[in-house]
C-alpha positions as CSV (number, residue, x, y, z in Angstrom):
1,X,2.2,12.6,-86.5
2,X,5.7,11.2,-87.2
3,X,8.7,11.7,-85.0
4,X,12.8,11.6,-85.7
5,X,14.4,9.1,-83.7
6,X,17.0,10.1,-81.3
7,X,20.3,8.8,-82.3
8,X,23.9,9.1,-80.9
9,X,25.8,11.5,-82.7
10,X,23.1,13.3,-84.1
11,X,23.5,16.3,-85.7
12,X,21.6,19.2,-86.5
13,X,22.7,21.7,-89.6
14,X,21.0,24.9,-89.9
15,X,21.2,26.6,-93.2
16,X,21.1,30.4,-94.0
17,X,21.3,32.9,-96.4
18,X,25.1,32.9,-96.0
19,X,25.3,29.2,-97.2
20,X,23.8,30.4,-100.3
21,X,26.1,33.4,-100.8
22,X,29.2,31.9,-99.7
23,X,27.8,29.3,-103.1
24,X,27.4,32.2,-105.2
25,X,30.7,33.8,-104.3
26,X,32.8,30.6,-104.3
27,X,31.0,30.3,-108.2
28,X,32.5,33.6,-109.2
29,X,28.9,35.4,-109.8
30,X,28.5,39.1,-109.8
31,X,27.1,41.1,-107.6
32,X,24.2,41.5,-109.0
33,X,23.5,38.3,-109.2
34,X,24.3,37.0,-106.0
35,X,21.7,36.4,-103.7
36,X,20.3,38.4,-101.0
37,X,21.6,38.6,-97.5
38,X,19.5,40.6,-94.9
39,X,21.5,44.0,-95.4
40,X,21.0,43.4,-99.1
41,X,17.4,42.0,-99.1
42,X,16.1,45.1,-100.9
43,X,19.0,46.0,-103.1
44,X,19.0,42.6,-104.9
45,X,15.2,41.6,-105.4
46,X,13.3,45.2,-105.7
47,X,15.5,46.3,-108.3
48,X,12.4,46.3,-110.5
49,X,9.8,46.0,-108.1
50,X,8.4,48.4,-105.5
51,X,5.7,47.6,-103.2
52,X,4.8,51.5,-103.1
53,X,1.5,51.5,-101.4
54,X,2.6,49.4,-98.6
55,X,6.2,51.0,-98.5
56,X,5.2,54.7,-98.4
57,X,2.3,54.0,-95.6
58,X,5.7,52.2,-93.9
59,X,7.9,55.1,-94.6
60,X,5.2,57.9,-93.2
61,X,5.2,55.7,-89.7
62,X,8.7,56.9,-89.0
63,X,8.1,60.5,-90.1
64,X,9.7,59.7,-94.1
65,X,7.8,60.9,-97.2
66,X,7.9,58.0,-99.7
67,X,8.1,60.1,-103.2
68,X,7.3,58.7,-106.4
69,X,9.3,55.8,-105.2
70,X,8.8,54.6,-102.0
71,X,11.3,51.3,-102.6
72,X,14.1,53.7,-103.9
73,X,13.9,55.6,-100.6
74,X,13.6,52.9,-98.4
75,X,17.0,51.7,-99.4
76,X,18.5,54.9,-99.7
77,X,17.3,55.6,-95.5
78,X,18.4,51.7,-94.9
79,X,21.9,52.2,-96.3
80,X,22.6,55.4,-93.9
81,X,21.4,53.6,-91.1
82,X,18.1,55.3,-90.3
83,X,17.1,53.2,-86.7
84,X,14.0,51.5,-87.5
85,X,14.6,50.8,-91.3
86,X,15.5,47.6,-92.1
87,X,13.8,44.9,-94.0
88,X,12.4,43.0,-90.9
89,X,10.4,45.9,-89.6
90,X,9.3,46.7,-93.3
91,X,7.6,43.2,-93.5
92,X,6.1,43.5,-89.8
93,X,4.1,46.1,-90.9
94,X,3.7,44.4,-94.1
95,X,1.9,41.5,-92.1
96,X,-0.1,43.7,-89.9
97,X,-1.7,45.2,-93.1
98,X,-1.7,42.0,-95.3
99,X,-5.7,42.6,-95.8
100,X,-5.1,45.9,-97.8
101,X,-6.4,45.7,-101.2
102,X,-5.4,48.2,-103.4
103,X,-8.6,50.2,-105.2
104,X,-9.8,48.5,-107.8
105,X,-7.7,45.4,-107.3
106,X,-10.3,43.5,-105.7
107,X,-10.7,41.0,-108.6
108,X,-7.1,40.6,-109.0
109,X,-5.3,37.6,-108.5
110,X,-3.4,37.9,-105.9
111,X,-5.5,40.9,-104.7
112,X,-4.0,42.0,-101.8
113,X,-1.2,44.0,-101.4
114,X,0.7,41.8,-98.9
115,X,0.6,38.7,-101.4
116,X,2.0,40.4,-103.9
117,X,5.2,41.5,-102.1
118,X,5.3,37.7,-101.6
119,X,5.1,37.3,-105.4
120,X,6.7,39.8,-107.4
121,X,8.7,40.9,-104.1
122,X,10.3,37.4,-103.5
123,X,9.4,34.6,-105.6
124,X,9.7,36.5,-108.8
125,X,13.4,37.8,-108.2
126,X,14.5,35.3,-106.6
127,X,13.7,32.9,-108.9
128,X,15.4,35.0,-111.8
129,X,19.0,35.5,-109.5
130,X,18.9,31.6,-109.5
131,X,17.9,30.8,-113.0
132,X,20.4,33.3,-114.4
133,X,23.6,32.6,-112.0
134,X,23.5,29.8,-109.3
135,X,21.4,27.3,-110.7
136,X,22.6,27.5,-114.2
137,X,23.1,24.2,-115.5
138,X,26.9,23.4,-115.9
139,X,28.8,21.9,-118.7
140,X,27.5,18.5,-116.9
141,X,24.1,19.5,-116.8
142,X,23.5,20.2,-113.3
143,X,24.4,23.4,-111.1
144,X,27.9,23.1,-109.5
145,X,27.6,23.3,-105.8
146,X,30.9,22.3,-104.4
147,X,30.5,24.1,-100.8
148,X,27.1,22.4,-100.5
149,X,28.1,18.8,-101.5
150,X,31.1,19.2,-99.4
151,X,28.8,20.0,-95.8
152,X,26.4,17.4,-96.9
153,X,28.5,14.4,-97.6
154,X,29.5,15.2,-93.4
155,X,25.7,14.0,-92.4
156,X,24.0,10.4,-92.4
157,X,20.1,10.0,-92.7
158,X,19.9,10.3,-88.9
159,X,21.3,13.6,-89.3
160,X,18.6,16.5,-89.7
161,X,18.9,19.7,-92.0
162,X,16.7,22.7,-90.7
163,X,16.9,24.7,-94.3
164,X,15.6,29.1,-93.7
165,X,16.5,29.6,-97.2
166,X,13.9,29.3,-99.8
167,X,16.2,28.5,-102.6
168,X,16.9,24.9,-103.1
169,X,20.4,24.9,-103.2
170,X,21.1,23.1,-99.9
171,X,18.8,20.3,-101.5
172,X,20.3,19.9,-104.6
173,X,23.4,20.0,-103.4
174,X,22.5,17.1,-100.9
175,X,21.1,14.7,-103.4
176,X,24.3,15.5,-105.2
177,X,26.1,14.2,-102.5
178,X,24.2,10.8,-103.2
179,X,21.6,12.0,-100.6
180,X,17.9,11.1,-100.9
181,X,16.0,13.7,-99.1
182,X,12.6,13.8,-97.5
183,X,10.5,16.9,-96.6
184,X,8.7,17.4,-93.3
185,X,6.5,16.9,-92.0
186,X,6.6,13.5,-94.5
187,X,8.2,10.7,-93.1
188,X,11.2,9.8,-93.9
189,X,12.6,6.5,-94.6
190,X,15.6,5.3,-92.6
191,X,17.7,5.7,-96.1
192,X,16.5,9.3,-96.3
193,X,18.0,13.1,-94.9
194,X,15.2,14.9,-93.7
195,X,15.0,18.2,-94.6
196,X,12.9,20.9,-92.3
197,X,12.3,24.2,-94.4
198,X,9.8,26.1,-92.1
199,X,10.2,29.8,-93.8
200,X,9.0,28.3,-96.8
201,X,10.1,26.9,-100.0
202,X,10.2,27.4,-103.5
203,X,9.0,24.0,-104.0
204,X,6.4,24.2,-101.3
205,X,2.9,24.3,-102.8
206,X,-0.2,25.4,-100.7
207,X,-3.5,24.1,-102.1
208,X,-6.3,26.3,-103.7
209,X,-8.0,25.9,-100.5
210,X,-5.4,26.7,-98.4
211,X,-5.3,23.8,-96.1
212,X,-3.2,21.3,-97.8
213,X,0.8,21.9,-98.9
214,X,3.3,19.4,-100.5
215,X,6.9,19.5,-101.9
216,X,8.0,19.3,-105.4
217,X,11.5,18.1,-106.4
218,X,14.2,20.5,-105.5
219,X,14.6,21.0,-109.3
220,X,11.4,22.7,-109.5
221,X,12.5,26.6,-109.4
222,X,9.7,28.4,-111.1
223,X,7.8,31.2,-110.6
224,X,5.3,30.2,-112.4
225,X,2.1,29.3,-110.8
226,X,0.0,25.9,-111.3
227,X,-3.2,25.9,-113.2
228,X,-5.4,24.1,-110.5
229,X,-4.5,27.4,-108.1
230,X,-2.0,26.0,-105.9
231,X,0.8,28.7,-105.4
232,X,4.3,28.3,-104.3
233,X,4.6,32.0,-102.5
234,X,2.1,31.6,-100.2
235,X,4.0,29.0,-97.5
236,X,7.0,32.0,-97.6
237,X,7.5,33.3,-93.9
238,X,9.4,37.0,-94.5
239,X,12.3,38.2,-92.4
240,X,9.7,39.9,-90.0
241,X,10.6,41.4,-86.7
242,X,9.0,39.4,-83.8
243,X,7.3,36.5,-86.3
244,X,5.5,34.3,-84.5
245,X,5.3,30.6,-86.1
246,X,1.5,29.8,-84.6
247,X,0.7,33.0,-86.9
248,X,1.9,30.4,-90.1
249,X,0.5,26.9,-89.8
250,X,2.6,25.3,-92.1
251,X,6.0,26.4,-90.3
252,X,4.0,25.5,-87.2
253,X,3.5,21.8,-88.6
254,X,7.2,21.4,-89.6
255,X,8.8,23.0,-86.5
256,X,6.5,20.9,-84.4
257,X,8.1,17.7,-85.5
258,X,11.7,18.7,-84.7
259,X,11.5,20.6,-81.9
260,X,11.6,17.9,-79.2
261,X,15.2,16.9,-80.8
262,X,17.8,16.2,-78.4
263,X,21.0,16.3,-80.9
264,X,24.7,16.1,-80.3
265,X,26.1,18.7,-82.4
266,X,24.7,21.8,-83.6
267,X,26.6,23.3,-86.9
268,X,25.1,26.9,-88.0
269,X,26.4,27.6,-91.5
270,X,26.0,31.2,-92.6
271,X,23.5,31.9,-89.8
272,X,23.5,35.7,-88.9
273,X,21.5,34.8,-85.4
274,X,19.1,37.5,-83.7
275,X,17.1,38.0,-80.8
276,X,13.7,39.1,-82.8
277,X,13.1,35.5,-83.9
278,X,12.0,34.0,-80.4
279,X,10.0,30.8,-81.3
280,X,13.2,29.9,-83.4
281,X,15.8,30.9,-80.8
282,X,13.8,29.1,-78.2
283,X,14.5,26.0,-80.2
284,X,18.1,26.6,-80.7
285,X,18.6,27.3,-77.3
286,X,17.0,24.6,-76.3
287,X,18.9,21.8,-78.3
288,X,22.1,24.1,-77.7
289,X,21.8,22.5,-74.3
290,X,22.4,19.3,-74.6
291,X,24.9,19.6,-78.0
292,X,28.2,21.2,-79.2
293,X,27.5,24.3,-81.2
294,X,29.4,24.9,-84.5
295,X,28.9,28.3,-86.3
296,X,30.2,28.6,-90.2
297,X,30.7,32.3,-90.5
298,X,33.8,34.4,-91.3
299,X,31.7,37.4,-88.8
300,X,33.7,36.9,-85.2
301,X,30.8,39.2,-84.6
302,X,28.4,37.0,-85.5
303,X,30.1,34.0,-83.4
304,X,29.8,36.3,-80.6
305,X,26.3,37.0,-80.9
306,X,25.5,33.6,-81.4
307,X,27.2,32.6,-78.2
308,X,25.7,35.3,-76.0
309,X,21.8,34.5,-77.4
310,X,22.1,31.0,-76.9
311,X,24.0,31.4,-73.6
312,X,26.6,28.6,-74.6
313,X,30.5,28.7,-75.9
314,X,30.3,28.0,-79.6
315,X,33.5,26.8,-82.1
316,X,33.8,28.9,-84.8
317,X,34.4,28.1,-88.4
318,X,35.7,30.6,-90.9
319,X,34.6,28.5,-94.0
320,X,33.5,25.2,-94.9
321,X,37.1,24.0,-95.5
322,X,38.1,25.4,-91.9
323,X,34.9,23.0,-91.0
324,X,36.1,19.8,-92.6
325,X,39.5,20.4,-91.4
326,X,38.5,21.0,-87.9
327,X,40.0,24.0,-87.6
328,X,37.7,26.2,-85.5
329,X,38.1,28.9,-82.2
330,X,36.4,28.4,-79.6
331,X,34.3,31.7,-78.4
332,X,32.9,31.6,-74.7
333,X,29.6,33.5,-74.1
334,X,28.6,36.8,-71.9
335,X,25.6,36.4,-69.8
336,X,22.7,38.4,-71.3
337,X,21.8,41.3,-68.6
């Protein structure tokens, strides 16, 4: 069991999709190779996937016939606004079903139909968006990750970087930023940022056994699978309405180690905060007690939100540069009724 000092002036970063596509926008990539936000979740990775089986049992729940394509429709009742369709309730019912085996797919590898949303639903095209726009070597070899170098060269080893995204950008970006980083639950060396990426990674490898997982260096984006039967989609926790982390023991294991943190400052960067994530938001709120809160996020909306869910005033940034700069505005908090 290892355990993060408490330090003076420590500070906790939370990282989020936004991060990632603020990277992707700041680079100049197109939309369609930007990664996913939550509102975009389906548009950008099932482009030529559909999880059909799953989707059109999903789809016939809320009274919707799933047609020959039960992906195409979903997006097509998510972008009017059809209440209840939205990616997080999608993969709820995706998890309540994970056992479903397709006929005839018994012998497959992954069988079930749950794993292979994680696969060829995530892994698969996310890995692609990244090899084919943000983590495209540059003319120096390496990606260029200017916002991400710039919040990381902010934070000391003391600091500590709760990562939801399963990219590796944050991480790259970090060690760019002359950072050596450390996964938990490992223990880090005094020298070393530690890094908490409890949604999963796609350098998290669970063992052919599932009982074991270890990191591989941030470098490793691949959706390729080892050879000994280890697999890299299996430690991914979805955007799933009400998630519970006891439900995914390796989340459980990392959370575990940094929830007893007592930091100074909290900075949110291109965190959309919501109320269906509660072992999460328990742990916000909790070290949102004792710390300033900073939120990175052009949404005054989302400030807002964040303030009234965490029942403290937060300063919010527009952009990382409007973070550096210290130029922020202060949002006070409604009481939730």
């Amino acid at each position: 069991m290892i355990s993060l000092g408490q330090t003076q002036g420590q500070r906790v970063l939370v990282v989020g999709a936004g991060a990632t596509y603020a990277e992707a926008k700041q680079a100049g990539l197109p939309p369609e190779l930007q990664p996913p936000l939550m509102t975009t979740f389906a548009q950008q990775l099932w482009r030529e996937f559909n999880p059909h089986l799953l989707m059109s049992a999903f789809l016939a729940t809320l009274g919707h016939d799933g047609g020959n394509n039960a992906a195409a429709k979903f997006i097509e009742l998510e972008s009017d606004g059809v209440p209840g369709m939205n990616v997080e309730r999608f993969f709820a019912f995706a998890y309540r079903n994970r056992h479903l085996i397709a006929p005839g797919c018994e012998a497959y590898d992954p069988a079930t139909e749950y794993e292979n949303l994680l696969l060829h639903g995530i892994l698969g095209p996310l890995t692609l968006l990244l090899i084919l726009g943000l983590l495209k070597p540059g003319p120096q070899g390496d990606p260029d990750l200017p916002l991400t170098r710039q919040v990381a060269a902010r934070l000391r080893p003391v600091d500590l970087v709760v990562n939801l995204n399963y990219d590796t950008v944050f991480e790259l970006g970090a060690q760019q930023a002359g950072h050596q980083i450390a996964f938990l639950p490992n223990r880090p060396s005094s020298s070393e940022l530690p890094i908490a990426k409890p949604h999963g990674s796609l350098n998290l490898f669970l063992s052919p056994s599932r009982d074991r997982f270890w990191f591989s260096q941030p470098q490793i984006v691949t959706g390729i699978q080892p050879a000994d039967g280890s697999r890299n989609y299996l430690g991914f926790v979805p955007p799933r309405f009400e998630k519970q982390y006891d439900q995914h023991p390796i989340a459980e294991a990392i959370l575990e180690r940094v929830a007893p943190l007592i930091p100074t400052v909290v900075t949110f960067w291109g965190i959309g905060l919501t109320d269906s994530d509660h072992d999460l938001l328990a742990i916000f709120r909790r070290w949102a007690r004792s710390a300033a809160v900073e939120f990175i996020n052009p949404s005054q909306a989302d400030a807002a939100r964040a303030a009234r869910l965490l029942g403290v005033p937060v300063l919010q940034f527009h952009d990382v540069d409007a973070w550096t700069q210290g130029r922020g505005r202060a949002l006070g908090f409604a009481p939730i009724s």
